[in-house]
Steps between C-alpha positions, in 0.01 A plus 500: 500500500725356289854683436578345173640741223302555175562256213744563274316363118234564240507891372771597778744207324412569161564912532828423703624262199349787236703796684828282520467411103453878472792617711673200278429664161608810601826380569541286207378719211725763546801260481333298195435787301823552344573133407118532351568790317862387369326186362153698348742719320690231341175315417368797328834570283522126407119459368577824294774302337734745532782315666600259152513798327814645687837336434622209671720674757233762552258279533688302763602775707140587497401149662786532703377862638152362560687195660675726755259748555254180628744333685580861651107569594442143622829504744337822646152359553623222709758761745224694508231271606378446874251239594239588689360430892199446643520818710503733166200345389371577806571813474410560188124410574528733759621789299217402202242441789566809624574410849660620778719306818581185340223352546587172358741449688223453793417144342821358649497678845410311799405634849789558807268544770309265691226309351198615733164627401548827487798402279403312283202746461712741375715337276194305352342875452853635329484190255125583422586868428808347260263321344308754391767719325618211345197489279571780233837341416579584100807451295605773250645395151906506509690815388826412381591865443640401124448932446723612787800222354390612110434877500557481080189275458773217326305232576184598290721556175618170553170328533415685206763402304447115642150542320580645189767193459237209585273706174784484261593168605170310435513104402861575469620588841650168571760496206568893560616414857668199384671757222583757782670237743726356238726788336673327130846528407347656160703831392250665357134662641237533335500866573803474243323330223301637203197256499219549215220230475261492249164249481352545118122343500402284175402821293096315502447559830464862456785586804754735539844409525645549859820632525689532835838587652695471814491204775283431794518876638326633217261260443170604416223479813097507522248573764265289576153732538333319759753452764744789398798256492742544304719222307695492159326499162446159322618499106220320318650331249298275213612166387713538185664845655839569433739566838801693333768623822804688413793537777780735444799562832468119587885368588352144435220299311168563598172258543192563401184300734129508387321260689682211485738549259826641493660621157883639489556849366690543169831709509458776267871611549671793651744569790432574885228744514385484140469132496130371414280220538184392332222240507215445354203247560157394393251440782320148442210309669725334744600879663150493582523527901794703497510779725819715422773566228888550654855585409708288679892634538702238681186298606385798660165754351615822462177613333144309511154590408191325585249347231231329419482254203174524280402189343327481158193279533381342175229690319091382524245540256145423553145533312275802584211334303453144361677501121180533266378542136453868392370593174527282226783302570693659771649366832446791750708495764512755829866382748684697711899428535681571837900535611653655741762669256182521185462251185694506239313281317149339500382164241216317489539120415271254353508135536304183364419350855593140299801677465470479076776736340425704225509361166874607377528686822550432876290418773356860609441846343631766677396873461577860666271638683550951530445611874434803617639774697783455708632420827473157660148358441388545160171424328378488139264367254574337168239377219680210279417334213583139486249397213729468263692206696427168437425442858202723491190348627642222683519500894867664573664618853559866560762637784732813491897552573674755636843590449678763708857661421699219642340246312335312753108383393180470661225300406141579533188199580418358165114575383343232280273621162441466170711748272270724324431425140408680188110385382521513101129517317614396182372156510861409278731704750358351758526133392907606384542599894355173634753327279756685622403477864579093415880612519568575839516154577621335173564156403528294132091407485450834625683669276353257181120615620633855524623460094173321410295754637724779322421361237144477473491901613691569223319242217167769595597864353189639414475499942815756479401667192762342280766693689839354297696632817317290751458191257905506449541550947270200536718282230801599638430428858371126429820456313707593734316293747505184289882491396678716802358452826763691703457725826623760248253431218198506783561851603509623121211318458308621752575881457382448109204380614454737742541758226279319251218501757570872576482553099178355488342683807624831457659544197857673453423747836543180737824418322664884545348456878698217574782687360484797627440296869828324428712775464366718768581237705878511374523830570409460844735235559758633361451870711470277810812284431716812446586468118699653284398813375579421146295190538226650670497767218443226258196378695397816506481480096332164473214633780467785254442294156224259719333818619439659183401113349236479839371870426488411132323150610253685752367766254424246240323290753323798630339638184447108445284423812346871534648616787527842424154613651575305833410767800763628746453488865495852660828433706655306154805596329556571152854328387596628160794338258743776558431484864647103488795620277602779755483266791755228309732791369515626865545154658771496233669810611474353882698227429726704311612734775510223780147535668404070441235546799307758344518367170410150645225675634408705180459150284301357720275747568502526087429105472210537727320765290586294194335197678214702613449590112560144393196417768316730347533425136369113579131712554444453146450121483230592745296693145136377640522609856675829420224579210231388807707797715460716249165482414417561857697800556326650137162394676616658837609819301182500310265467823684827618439676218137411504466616873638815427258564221224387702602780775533754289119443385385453874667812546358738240141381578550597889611814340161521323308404797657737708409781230157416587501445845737716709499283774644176315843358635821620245840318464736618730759724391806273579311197293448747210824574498635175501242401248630778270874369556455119366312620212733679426793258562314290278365694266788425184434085593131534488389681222317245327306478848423821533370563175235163604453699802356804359264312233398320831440866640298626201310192504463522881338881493328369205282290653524625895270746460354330818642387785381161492680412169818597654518377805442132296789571248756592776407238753486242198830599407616505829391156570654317151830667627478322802398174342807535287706526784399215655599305192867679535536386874422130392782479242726695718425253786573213249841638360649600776314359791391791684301796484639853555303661797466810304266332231297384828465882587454633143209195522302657763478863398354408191255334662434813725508725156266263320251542813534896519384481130230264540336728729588866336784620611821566290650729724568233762548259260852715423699432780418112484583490150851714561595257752469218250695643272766555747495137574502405166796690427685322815422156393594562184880620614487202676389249283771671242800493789345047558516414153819631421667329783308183402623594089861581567511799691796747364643248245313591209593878563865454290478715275776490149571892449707745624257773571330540877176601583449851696411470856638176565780640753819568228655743454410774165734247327325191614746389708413381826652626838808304659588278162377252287210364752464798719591382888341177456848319536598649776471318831569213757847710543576533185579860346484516139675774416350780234652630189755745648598293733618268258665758299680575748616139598590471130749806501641425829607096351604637157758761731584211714617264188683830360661479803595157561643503172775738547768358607710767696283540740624342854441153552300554827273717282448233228462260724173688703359604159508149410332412806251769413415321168474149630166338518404388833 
């Protein structure tokens, strides 16, 4: 048997090395820890920044402290360190083993005695036995015994304060320890200086001003709400802010750093203490990037605070829906406008894609376009009228710009079209427009055919009815044509012919259109532009003299064309003279007290009921088709009528029939009822009827002594009513190209009447016949409600008086809730504000001006009521 000892390797080795690298730790640690702790503490104070904000001497005596107090802990940790030997490891997986008799120390015993059998017998059975314990072997984790050195718990304040330092310090923890390392030779802390900074946003990007105070100790911090960290605030500051910093205790000038710039303070005077600084900045596009704003004293900070440039991106416009014609003439367009601050402005621009300028003009037309509500994307809709340019009807390229506060433009895709034109009947207006179509792209044979052809128009009066006014416009134009053949001269002549055409067409309403669309627009422009009030005012006037011309114009050409009797769409709205009037005079007083929005918004929502009535006055050229819509609702009216009559008959003889037999079906209750009800709602309207409806009753019991002859009069009766609507549904089909369902309905139950006659029975005849006269009443409403929208809709309803109808919503004095136009300008934002309100406004800017007019009032207070009173 062999006597060798056990092998010393694999897990014995590696648990010998683990319990000596225990043993090891345990020794070092506790002389380590106070050099660690000396040099987390400083770590902690430095990334607080704390250290540059003592003075120089302090703040050196404070590095030389930590200095000592390191050198101190580290000279201790190498007296008091003792290496370790292989026996205490040992040992040491003995003690964690839990064993008894050092029995490691077996593996480097060797026998005394002989080397016999029985010897080696033994031994080889003692090494066997060693083996076996020798299995469980552990190591426990090293105890240092930090708590038995630091009873106070020191060390976890420390680490705590270690952690809270590497927060605050963030992306800046390299230039705080830098900050803490180096003490300056400056005087002065910034504990000692009064620092105010404030950061004024361009007033349209709807921010508020930030104002702060102190240095780097009181700078302003956020948490971050998914990891809990916290880390100071970023100042978000817009392109175009203003970075005003004010200084006062400084001993020396000051710097000011955003980004990458560095601007010197101004001296503002005084002595030691008092003594001030101040600069002031503009952030531009190049401090895009920049990550902090400083005071430097001495090339050191004494106070920084950490933000974030905001760049203003150019603004973008873009097409909801392809530009198209709308109406008559119109150019309907649907956009939407987008910046990240809002538009301030949105135009739509029209080129020739030959790139032809306009004929005494430039190359494009540009436009505003209104948007709607507010905040960064905006949307809107506008309806123009270009037919009036001489580049209507030719093929023109449409794209929109967008300006924001700053200036800067965006362009939309351009959308290829033909501009909308005006299509004149008059066979002599319309041969004066295709003349003057021939100057958009002028030249000397051009112009020579345009004067020839001038000419012959005009050589024909009896075509214009000897009109001496459009004879003279057609002289005059050729002449100037012939002998001045100017840029200038071509836009005179093509607005008089323009007008002539008008003149012919439409008579003197077109012409006070035109004007009235002219100064509307001024208006506009000038509420949008931010006018004078003085000159506003004076629009105000001239809008007033071409409405009362246009309302003049529009009654004449109403009573001319008929218009009067035009029906009204259920959900129409009646717009009366005075109703117009009120809604300028307010718009008026808007302007007057400083609200431009709502009184931008007031004239347009009054030049879109004005259009809507201009629309609607062009019905009348339309005479055959609207007598053609009139004679069907008259036939539709009269076909009611008839029904009802017929019912009333059927009605009475199931009366009669049920006298004789008891058992013969009656009207129900509820139909009787609401038989009674339209008689009587139409009993003033159809007197003439009624009085042919009881001759038709005397003749009926006249000659119905027998049941027979009855039955044969109602169901013939019944069946030519039928016939006749038939004849209804076919022109109804062919004027407006489709058929209300109700007629369809209103179809069959006569049919099911006219059968219940045939064979006998009027009392079941009754409900069929009620039901068609129900449907006849629907399709009537809505025939009325299809050919008013097809006629005009609500234009024809202006009405020249002063009176108001009752039950149309007003008030006992025949006013009308909220104002001129009720709340119908109200919207997309945009409060208009009602007739107290505006009172009000009025008294509180006459008792400002009182104010601001006497002069010994403080300055400061003249200065903030003049503020007050400034238009912004």
């Amino acid at each position: 048997m062999s006597t060798d000892r056990p092998r010393r390797g694999g897990r014995l080795e590696f648990l010998l090395n683990l319990a000596g690298l225990a043993v090891f730790w345990e020794r070092l640690w506790p002389c380590l820890w106070p050099a660690m702790g000396v040099l987390a503490l400083f770590v902690g104070v430095a990334l607080l920044d704390l250290l540059p904000m003592l003075p120089f001497w302090l703040h050196a005596l404070a590095l030389a402290g930590f200095a000592a107090a390191l050198g101190f802990a580290v000279r201790g940790a190498l007296a008091g360190f003792r290496p370790v030997e292989p026996a205490l490891a040992r040992q040491r997986l003995e003690r964690d083993s839990g064993l008894d008799h050092r029995p490691l120390a077996a593996l480097d015993d060797r026998p005394s005695g002989g080397t016999d059998a029985v010897g080696r017998a033994l031994w080889q059975a003692h090494l066997l036995r060693l083996a076996s314990r020798l299995a469980g072997l552990r190591v426990r984790l090293p105890s240092p015994g930090l708590a038995r050195l630091d009873p106070l718990g020191l060390r976890a304040a420390v680490v705590m304060f270690l952690f809270v330092g590497l927060a605050a310090g963030g992306g800046q923890a390299g230039e705080r320890l830098a900050r803490a390392l180096v003490p300056t030779l400056d005087p002065v802390a910034a504990g000692d200086l009064d620092i105010d900074l404030w950061v004024t946003p361009p007033a349209y990007t709807g921010l508020a001003p930030v104002f702060l105070e102190g240095g780097v100790a009181k700078a302003m911090t956020e948490t971050d709400t998914q990891t809990g960290d916290t880390a100071p605030q970023r100042i978000l500051v817009p392109v175009g802010s203003t970075v005003l910093a004010q200084v006062s205790g400084a001993a020396e000038a000051l710097e000011l750093v955003l980004g990458t710039r560095r601007l010197a303070f101004e001296s503002l005077g005084g002595e030691g203490a008092g003594r001030g600084f101040r600069a002031e900045t503009e952030v531009a596009d190049g401090d895009i990037g920049g990550d902090a704003v400083s005071i430097l004293s001495g090339g050191r900070a004494v106070a920084t605070w950490p933000l974030a440039v905001i760049g203003d991106s150019p603004p973008e416009a873009e097409f909801l829906r392809a530009p198209a014609k709308a109406g008559r003439s119109q150019l309907r367009m649907e956009y939407e406008a987008r910046d990240d601050f809002g538009v301030a402005a949105l135009q739509g621009v029209i080129r020739r894609p030959d790139g032809r300028a306009v004929p005494g003009g430039g190359p494009e037309i540009r436009f505003d376009l209104t948007l709607g509500g507010r905040g960064q994307a905006r949307r809107g809709i506008s309806a123009k009228d270009f037919s009036a340019h001489i580049w209507a009807g030719t093929t023109v390229q449409v794209h929109l710009q967008a300006t924001d506060a700053r200036g800067q433009t965006g362009d939309s895709d351009a959308v290829t079209l033909q501009l909308p034109e005006r299509t004149f009947n008059h066979p002599v207006a319309r041969a004066i427009i295709a003349q003057r179509k021939r100057l958009a792209a002028p030249s000397d044979e051009v112009l020579d055919e345009i004067a020839d052809g001038l000419a012959v128009i005009a050589a024909t009066p009896d075509h214009y009815f000897h009109d001496t006014v459009v004879f003279l416009a057609l002289v005059t134009a050729r002449s100037r044509l012939v002998h001045d053949g100017d840029d200038a001269a071509m836009v005179q002549v093509a607005r008089l012919l323009w007008n002539t055409a008008l003149r012919i067409e439409d008579g003197d309403f077109a012409i006070a259109a035109e004007e009235l669309a002219r100064r509307q627009e001024e208006v506009l422009r000038a509420l949008r532009d931010g006018a004078d009030p003085e000159e506003v005012d004076r629009l105000m006037r001239e809008l007033q003299t071409a409405l009362d011309a246009f309302m003049a114009a529009l009654a004449e050409q109403m009573q001319k064309d008929g218009l009067q009797d035009l029906p009204t769409p259920p959900d129409g709205q009646s717009v009366e003279a005075q109703d117009l009037q009120r809604m300028l005079d307010e718009a008026r007083e808007l302007a007057r007290t400083g609200a431009t929005e709502a009184a931008e918004r007031m004239i347009a929502e009054l030049k879109r009921m004005l259009e809507a009535m201009k629309n609607g006055s062009r019905a009348g050229q339309q005479n055959k088709e609207m007598a053609g819509a009139r004679k069907l609702m008259d036939g539709l009216r009269d076909l009611t009528r008839r029904q009802q009559q017929l019912m009333d008959r059927t009605f009475k003889e199931s009366r009669r029939q049920e006298g004789q037999n008891p058992g013969a079906m009656t009207m129900p209750q509820g139909q009787q009822n609401r038989s009674g009800q339209q008689q009587g709602q139409q009993g003033r309207q159809q007197g003439q009827g009624q009085r042919r409806q009881g001759q038709g009753e005397r003749q009926g019991e006249g000659q119905g002594q027998g049941d027979h002859a009855g039955r044969s009069l109602s169901s013939a009766d019944q069946e030519a009513l039928r016939k006749r609507l038939g004849e209804l549904m076919l022109q109804m089909d062919e004027m407006l190209g489709s058929i209300p369902p109700a007629l369809g309905q209103a179809e069959r139950s006569m049919r099911g009447a006219t059968q219940q006659l045939q064979e006998g029975r009027p009392g079941s005849a009754v409900p069929h016949q009620a039901d068609a006269l129900e449907k006849l009443r629907q399709a009537t409403n809505s025939a009325a409600e299809q050919l008013s929208r097809r006629m005009g809709g609500m234009a024809g309803r202006a009405i020249q008086r002063r009176g108001s109808r009752p039950g149309d919503g007003r008030d006992p004095f025949g006013r009308q809730p909220g104002g001129a136009f009720g709340s119908a300008v109200d919207g997309e934002g945009v409060k208009v504000p009602d007739q107290m309100e505006m009172r009000r406004a009025r008294q509180i800017l006459d008792e400002l001006r009182r104010r601001a007019g006497e002069r010994e009032r403080p300055v400061i207070e003249r200065d903030y009521i003049e503020r007050l009173l400034r238009r912004f």
